[in-house]
Legacy VTK file of the C-alpha trace (Angstrom):
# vtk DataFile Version 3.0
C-alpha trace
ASCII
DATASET POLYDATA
POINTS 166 float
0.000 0.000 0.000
2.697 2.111 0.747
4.165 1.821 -2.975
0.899 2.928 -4.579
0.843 5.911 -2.300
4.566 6.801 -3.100
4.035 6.525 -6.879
0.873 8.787 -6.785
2.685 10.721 -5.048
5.294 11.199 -7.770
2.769 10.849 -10.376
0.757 14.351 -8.951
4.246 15.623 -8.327
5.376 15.355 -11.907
1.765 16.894 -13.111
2.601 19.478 -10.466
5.804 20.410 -12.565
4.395 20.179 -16.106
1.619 22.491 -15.083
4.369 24.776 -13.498
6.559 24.892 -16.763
3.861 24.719 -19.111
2.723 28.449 -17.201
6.427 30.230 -17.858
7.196 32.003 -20.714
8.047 30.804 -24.056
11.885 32.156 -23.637
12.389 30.295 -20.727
11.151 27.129 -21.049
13.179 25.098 -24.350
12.431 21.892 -25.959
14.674 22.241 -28.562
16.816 19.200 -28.527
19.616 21.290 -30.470
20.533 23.261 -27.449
21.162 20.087 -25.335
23.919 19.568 -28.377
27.547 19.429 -28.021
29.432 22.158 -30.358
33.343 22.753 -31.511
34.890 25.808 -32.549
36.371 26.188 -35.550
37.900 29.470 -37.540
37.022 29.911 -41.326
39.544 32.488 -43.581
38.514 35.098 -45.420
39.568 38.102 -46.784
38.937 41.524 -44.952
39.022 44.579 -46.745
39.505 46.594 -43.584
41.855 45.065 -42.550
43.503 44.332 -45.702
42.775 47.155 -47.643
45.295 46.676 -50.267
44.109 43.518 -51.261
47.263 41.302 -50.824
45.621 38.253 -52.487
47.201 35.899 -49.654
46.227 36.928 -46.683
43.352 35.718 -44.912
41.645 36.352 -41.408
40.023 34.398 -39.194
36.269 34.035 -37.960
35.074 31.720 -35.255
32.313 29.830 -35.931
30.072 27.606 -33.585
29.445 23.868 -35.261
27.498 20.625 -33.838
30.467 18.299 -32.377
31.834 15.960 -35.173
35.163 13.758 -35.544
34.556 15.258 -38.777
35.568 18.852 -37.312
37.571 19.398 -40.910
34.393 18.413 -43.033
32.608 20.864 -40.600
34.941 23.808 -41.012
35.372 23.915 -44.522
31.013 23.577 -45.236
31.216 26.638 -42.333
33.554 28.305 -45.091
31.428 27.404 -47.941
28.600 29.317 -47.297
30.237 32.372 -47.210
30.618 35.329 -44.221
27.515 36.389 -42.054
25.464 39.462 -42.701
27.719 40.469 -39.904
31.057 39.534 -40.838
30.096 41.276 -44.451
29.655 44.377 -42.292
32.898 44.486 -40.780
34.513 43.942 -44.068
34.715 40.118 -44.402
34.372 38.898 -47.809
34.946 35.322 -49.682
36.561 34.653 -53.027
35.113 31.194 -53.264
31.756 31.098 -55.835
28.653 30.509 -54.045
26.929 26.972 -54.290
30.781 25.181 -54.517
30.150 21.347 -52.708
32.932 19.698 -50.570
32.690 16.193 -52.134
34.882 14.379 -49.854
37.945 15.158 -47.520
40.211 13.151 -45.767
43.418 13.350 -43.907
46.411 11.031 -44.280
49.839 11.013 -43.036
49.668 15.308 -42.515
48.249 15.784 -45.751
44.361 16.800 -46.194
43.202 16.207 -49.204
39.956 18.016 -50.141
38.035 16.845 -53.250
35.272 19.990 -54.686
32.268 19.853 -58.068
33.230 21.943 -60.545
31.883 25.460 -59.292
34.768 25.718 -57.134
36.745 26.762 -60.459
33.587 27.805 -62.450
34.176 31.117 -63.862
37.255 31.643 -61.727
39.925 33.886 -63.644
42.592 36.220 -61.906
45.447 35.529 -60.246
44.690 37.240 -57.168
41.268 35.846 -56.768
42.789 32.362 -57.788
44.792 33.094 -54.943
42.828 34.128 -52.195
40.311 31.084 -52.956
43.078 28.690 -52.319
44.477 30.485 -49.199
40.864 30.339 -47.618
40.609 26.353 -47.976
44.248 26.100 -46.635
44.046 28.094 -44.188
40.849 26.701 -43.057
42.105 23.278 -43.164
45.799 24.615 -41.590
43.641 25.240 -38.273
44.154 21.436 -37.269
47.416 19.837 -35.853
47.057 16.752 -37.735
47.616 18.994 -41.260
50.206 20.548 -42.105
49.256 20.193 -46.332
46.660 21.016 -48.117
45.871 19.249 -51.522
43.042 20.595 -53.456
41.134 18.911 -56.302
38.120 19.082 -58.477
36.133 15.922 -58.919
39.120 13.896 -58.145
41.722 15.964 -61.045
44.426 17.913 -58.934
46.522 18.377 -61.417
45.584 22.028 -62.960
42.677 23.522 -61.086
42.864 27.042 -59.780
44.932 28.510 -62.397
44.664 31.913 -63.093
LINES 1 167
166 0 1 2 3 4 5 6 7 8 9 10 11 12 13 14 15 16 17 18 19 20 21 22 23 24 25 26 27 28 29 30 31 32 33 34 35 36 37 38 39 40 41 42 43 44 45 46 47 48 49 50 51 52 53 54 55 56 57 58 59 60 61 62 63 64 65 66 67 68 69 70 71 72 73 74 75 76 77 78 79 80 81 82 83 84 85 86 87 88 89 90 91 92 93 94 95 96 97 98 99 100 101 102 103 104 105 106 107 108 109 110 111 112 113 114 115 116 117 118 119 120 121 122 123 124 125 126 127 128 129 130 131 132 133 134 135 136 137 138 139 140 141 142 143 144 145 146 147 148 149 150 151 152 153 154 155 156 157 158 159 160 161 162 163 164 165
């Protein structure tokens, strides 16, 4: 008898607390399962015409970005680098050299070397030394981040031979 009592109990006790959370504000109260989530930090390169404002073609700044926990953290940085600065970081005079829509196809890491495989757009209407340039120093730079690279070999649906030529 003394069970039944004890689990009523802390079956009126556990209505007591939905009640009480379903009655707080929406800001307080979360379900979203994505802020239980671990994240990483990672920095993505791009160029910054404040703080480059002679355009140097090879150098590169950093930006910290916030991404879900992965082993694939390089996978995770260069996608953050894909898509290009924030409406923010375009404000403070970030910009990217790399054409919009470009795909990471596959990346992986052997013996200090990563080796980072893109589709076609990465090189898609590309033409300029400089902008050759800077598009190649984000992705290295970006991939340079992690201890376990210290090379960076680039390639367009598997041909790494003569991409990014200006």
């Amino acid at each position: 008898m003394r069970r039944e009592v004890w689990y009523g109990a802390a079956g009126l006790a556990a209505v007591a607390l939905a009640v009480a959370v379903s009655n707080l504000p929406a800001d307080i109260v979360s379900d979203d399962a994505d802020s239980m989530k671990e994240t990483s930090v990672v920095k993505v390169f791009f160029g910054n015409s404040n703080l480059d404002p002679n355009v140097s073609c090879k150098e590169v700044f950093p930006v910290v970005r916030t991404v879900p926990k992965t082993q694939a953290v390089g996978q995770a940085a260069v996608n953050e680098l894909l898509q290009g600065p924030t409406d923010e970081e375009r404000a403070a005079g970030y910009f990217t050299n790399i054409n919009s829509g470009v795909a990471l196809k596959s990346l992986r890491i052997a013996s200090g070397t990563a080796y980072a495989d893109f589709d076609e757009s990465l090189e898609a209407g590309i033409g300029g030394s400089c902008r050759v340039a800077m598009t190649r120093w984000q992705i290295v730079e970006t991939l340079r981040q992690f201890p376990t690279v210290q090379n960076v070999v680039l390639s367009i649906n598997g041909r790494s031979e003569d991409i990014l030529q200006p």
